[in-house]
Backbone bond lengths (Angstrom), bond angles and torsions (degrees), N, CA, C in turn:
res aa  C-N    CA-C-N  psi(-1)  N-CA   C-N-CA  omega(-1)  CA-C   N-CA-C  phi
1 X - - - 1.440 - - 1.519 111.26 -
2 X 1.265 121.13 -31.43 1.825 126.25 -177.09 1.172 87.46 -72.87
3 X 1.812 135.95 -76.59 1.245 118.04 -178.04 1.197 129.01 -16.68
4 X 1.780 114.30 -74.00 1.439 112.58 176.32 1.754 113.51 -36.23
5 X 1.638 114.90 -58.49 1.571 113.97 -151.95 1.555 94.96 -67.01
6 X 1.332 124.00 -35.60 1.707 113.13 -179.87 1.569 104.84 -76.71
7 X 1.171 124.04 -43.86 2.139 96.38 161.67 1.256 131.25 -44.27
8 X 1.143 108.16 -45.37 1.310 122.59 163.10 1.571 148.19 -48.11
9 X 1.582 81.72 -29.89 1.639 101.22 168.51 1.368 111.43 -105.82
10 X 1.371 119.23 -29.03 1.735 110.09 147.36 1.430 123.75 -36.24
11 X 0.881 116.56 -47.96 1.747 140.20 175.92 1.521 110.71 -60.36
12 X 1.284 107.79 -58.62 1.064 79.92 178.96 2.012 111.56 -104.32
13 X 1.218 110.77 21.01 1.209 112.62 142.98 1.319 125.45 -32.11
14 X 1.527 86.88 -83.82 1.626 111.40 169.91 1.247 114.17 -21.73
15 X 0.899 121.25 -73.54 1.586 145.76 -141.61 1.562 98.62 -57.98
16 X 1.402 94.81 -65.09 2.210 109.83 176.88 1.442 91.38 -54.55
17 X 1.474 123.29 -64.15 1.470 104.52 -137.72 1.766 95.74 -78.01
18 X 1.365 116.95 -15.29 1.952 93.63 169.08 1.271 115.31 -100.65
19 X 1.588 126.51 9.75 1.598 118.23 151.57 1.690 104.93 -66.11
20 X 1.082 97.90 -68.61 2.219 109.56 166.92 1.393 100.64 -12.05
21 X 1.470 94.87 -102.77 1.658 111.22 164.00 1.664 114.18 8.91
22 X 1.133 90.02 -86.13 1.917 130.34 -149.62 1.891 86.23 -51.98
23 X 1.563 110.36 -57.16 1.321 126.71 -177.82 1.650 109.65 -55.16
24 X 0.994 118.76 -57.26 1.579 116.54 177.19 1.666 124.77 -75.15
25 X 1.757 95.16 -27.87 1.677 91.31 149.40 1.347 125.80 -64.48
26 X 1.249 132.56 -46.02 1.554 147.93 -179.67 2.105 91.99 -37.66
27 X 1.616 104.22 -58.42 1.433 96.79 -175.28 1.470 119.80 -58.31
28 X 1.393 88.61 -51.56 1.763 83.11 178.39 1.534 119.33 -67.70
29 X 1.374 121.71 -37.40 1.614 110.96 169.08 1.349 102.14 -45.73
30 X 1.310 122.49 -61.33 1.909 103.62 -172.97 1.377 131.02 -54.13
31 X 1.257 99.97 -22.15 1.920 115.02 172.72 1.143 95.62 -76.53
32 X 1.437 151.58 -40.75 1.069 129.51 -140.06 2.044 107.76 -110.12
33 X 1.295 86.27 -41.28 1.578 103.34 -175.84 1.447 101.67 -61.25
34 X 1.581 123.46 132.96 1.390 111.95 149.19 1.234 137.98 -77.54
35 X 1.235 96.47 179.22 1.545 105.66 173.15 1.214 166.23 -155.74
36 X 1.264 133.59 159.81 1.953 105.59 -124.74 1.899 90.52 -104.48
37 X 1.251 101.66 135.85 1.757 100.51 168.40 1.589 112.85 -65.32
38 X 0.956 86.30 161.72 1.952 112.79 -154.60 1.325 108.34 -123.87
39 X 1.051 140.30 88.59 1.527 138.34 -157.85 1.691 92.80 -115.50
40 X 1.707 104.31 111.39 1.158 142.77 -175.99 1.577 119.89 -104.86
41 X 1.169 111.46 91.62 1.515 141.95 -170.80 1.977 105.75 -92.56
42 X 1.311 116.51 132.52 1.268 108.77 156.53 1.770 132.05 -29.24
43 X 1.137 131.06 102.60 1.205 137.80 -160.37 1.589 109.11 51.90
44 X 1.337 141.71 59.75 1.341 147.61 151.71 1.479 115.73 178.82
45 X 1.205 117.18 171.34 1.464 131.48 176.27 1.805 109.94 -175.51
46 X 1.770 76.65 142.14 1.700 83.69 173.69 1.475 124.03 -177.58
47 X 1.265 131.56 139.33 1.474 119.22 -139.96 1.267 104.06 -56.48
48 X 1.435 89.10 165.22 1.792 116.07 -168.16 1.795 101.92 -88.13
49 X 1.092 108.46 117.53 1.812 124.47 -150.93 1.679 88.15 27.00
50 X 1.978 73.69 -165.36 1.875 93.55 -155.57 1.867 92.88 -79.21
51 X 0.857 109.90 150.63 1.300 111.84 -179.11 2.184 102.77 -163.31
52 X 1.623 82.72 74.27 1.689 81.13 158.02 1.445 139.05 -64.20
53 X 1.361 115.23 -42.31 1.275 144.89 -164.89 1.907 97.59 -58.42
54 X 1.631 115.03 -32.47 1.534 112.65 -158.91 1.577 84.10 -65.50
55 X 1.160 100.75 -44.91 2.126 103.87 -148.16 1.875 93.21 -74.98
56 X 1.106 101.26 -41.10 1.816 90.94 -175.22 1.901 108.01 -74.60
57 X 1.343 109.35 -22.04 1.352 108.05 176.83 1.589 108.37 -54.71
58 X 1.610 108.14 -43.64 1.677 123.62 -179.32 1.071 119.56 -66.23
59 X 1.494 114.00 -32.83 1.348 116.74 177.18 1.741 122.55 -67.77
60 X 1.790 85.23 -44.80 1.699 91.25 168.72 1.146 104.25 -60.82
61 X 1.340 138.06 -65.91 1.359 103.96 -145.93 1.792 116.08 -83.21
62 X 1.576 95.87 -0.85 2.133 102.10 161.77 1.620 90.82 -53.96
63 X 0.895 120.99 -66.84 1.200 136.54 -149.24 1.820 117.94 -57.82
64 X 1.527 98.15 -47.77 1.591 102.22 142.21 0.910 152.80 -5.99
65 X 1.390 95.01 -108.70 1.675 117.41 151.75 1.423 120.79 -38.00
66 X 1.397 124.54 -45.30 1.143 109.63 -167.34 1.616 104.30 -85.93
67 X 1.131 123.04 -16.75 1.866 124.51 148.70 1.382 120.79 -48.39
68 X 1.315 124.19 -76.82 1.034 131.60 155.69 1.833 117.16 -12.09
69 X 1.304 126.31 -67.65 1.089 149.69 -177.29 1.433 96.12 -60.86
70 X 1.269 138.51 -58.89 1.465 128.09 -149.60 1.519 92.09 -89.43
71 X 1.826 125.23 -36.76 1.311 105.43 175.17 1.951 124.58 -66.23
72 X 1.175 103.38 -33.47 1.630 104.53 166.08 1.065 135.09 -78.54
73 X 1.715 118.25 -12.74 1.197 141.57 -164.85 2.067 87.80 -83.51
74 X 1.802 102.13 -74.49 1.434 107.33 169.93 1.153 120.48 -19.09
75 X 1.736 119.32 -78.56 1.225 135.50 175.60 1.674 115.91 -25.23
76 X 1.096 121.39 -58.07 1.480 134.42 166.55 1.205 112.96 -38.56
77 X 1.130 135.58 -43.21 1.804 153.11 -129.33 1.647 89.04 -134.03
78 X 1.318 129.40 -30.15 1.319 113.43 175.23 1.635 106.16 -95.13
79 X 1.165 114.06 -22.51 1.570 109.44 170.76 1.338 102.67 -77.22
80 X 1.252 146.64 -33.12 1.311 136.02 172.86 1.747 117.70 -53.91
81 X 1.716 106.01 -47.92 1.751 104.10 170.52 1.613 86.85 -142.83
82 X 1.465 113.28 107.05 1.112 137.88 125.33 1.202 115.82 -9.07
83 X 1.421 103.42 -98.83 1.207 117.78 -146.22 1.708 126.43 -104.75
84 X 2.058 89.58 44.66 1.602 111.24 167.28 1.093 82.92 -158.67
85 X 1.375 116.89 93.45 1.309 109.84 162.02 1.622 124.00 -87.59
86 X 1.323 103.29 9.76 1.802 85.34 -174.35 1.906 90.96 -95.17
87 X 1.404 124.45 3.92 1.412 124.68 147.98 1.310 119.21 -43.38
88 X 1.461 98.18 -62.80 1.454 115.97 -173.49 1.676 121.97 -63.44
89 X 1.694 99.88 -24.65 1.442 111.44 178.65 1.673 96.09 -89.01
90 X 1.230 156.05 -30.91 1.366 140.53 169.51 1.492 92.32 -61.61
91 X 1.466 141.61 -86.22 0.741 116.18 -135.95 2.174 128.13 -85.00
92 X 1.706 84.95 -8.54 1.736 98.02 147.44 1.525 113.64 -33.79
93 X 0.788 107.59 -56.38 2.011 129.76 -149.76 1.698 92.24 -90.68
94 X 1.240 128.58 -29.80 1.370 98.47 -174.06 1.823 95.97 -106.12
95 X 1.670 111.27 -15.55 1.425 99.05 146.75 1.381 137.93 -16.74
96 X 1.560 85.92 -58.34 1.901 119.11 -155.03 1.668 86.35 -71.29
97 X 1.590 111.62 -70.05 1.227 103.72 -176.76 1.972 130.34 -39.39
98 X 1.288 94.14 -63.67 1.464 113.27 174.78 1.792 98.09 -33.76
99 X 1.333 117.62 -82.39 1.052 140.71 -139.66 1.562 104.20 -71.78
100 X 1.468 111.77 -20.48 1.336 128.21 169.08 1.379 139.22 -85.24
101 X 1.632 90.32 -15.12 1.630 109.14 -174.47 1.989 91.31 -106.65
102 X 1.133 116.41 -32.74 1.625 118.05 162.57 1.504 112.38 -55.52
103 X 1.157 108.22 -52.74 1.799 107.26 -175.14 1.218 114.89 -65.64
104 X 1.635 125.04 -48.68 1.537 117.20 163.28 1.912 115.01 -49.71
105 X 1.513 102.38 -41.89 1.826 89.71 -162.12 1.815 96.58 -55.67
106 X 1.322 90.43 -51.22 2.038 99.18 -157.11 1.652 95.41 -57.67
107 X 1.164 132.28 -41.71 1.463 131.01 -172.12 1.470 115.65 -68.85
108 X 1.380 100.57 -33.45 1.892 110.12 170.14 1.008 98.18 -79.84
109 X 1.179 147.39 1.80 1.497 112.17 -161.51 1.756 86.98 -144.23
110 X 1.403 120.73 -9.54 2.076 93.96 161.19 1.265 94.78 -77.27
111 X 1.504 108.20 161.37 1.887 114.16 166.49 1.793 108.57 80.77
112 X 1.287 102.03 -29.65 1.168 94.05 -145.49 1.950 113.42 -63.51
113 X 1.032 132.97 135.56 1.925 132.92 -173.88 1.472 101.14 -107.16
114 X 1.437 90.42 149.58 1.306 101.82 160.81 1.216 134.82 -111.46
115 X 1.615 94.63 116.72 1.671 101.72 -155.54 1.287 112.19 -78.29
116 X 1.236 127.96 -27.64 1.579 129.31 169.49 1.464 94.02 -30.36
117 X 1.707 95.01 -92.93 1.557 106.44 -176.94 1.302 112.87 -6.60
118 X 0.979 96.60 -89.56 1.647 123.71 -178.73 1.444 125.85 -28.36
119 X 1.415 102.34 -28.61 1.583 124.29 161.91 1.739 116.37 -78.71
120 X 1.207 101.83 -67.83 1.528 105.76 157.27 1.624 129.37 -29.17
121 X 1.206 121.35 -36.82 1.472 130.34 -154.59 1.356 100.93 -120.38
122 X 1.711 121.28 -7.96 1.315 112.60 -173.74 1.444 116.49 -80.45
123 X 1.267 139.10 178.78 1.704 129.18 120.36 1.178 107.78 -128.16
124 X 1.024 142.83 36.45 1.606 140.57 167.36 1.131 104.68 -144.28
125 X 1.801 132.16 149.15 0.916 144.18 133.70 1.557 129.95 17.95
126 X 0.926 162.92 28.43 1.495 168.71 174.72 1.333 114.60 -49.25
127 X 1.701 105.42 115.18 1.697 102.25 172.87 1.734 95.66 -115.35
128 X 1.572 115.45 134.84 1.414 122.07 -178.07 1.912 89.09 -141.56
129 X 1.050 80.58 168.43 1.939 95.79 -174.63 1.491 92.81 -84.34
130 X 1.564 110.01 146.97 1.223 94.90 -157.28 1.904 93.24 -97.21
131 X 1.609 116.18 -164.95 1.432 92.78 -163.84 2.109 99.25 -91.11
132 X 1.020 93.04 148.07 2.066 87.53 166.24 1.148 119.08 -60.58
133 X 1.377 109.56 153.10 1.852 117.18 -165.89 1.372 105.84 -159.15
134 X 1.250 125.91 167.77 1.363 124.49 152.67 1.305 131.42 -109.20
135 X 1.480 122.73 93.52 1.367 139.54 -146.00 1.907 76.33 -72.43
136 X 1.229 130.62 -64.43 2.109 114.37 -153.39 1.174 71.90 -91.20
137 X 1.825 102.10 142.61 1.339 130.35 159.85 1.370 119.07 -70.99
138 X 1.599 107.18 -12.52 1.502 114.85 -173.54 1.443 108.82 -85.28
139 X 1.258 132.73 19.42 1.576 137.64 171.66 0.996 109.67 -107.77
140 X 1.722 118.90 -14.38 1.486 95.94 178.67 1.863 104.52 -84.65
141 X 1.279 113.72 -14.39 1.535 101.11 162.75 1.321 118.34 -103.07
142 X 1.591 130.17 64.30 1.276 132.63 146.48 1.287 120.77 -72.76
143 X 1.871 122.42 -38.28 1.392 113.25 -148.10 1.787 82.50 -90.29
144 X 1.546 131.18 -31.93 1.330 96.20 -160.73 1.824 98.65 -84.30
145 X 1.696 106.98 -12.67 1.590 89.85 179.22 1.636 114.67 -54.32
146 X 1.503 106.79 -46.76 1.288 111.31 -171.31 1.546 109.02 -51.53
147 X 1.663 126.45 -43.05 1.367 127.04 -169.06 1.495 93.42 -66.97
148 X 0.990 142.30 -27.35 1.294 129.43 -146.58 1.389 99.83 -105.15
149 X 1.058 118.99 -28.72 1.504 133.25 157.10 1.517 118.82 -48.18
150 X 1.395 113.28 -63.55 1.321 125.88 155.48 1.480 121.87 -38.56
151 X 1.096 124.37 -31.33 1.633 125.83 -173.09 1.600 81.46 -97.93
152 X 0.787 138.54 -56.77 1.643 134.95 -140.42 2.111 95.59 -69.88
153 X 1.614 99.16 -44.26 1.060 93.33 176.88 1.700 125.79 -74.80
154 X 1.386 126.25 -8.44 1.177 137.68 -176.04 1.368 101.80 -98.60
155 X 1.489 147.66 -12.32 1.337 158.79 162.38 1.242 108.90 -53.10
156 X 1.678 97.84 -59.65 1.545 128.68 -167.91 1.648 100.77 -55.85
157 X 1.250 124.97 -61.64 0.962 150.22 -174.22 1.688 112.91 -42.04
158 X 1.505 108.30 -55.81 1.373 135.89 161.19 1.158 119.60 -37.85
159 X 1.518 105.46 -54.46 1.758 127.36 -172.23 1.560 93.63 -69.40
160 X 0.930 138.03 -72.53 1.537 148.60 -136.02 1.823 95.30 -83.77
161 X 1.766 116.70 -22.96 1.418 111.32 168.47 0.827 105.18 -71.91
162 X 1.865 133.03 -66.37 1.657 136.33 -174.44 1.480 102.14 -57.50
163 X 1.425 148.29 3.40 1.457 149.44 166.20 1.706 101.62 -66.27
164 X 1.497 98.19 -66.46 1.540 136.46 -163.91 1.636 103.88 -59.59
165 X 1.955 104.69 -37.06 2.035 81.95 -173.45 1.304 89.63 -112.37
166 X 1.612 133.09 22.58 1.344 119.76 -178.77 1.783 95.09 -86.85
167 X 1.404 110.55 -28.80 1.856 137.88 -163.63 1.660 86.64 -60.00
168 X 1.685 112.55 -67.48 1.152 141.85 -146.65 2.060 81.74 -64.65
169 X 1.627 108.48 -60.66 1.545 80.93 -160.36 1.333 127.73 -107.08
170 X 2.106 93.10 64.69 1.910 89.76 -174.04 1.621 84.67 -118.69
């Protein structure tokens, strides 16, 4: 029964600390990421020249953070239970999720305009920052790749000790 209640509280460790997380990353991704002007025309809009670099600049640093986060986030969660880590790997991963689907909402949504509107209601020319997004879909799975990475390498680690004193005591 202790087994179960300490998986369990790994779990839901997890769970709070990458909504937490996920939420205070969301702020800082929007502080940090730039951002590309938005030139808002009567019925259209669309960035102000070509400017790749704004959206991949945003992406990196989604992409970052949410690395960053799943390797320290893990780390935390494996010092809490050691020694079950596939505990620690569920609730890594729904960290990753949680904490990843928080960082996109809060980061889309400071700053963020509505350009419809804004198109609709204009008649002149309008340049506004346009809103943050995550142009590669492949950032929204950094934080649980990274956790899962993190467990895989602390397994590894495990394996190759019980290798080493099983060697040591024949």
């Amino acid at each position: 029964m202790t087994t179960a209640r300490k998986a369990s509280a790994v779990i839901i460790a997890g769970v709070v600390v990458g909504l937490v997380s996920g939420l205070a990353l969301g702020v800082v991704w929007w502080r940090l990421a730039p951002r590309v002007p938005l030139v808002v025309q009567p019925g259209a809009s669309f960035p102000q020249g070509y400017q790749p670099e704004g959206y991949l600049a945003a992406d990196a640093a989604f992409g970052a953070l949410a690395v960053i986060a799943g390797v320290a986030i893990t780390i935390g969660l494996a010092n809490m239970r050691r020694e079950h880590l596939f505990s620690v790997l569920i609730a890594a991963l729904l960290a990753g999720v949680i904490g990843t689907a928080a960082m996109w909402w809060v980061g889309t949504r400071l700053g963020s305009v509505d350009i419809q509107g804004l198109s609709a209601t204009t008649t002149t020319d309008v340049v506004v920052d346009a809103p943050l997004k995550v142009a590669m879909p492949g950032m929204y799975v950094m934080w649980p790749i990274a956790s899962a990475l993190v467990v895989t390498i602390l397994a590894l680690g495990d394996w190759i000790s019980e290798v080493r004193s099983a060697r040591r005591g024949r």
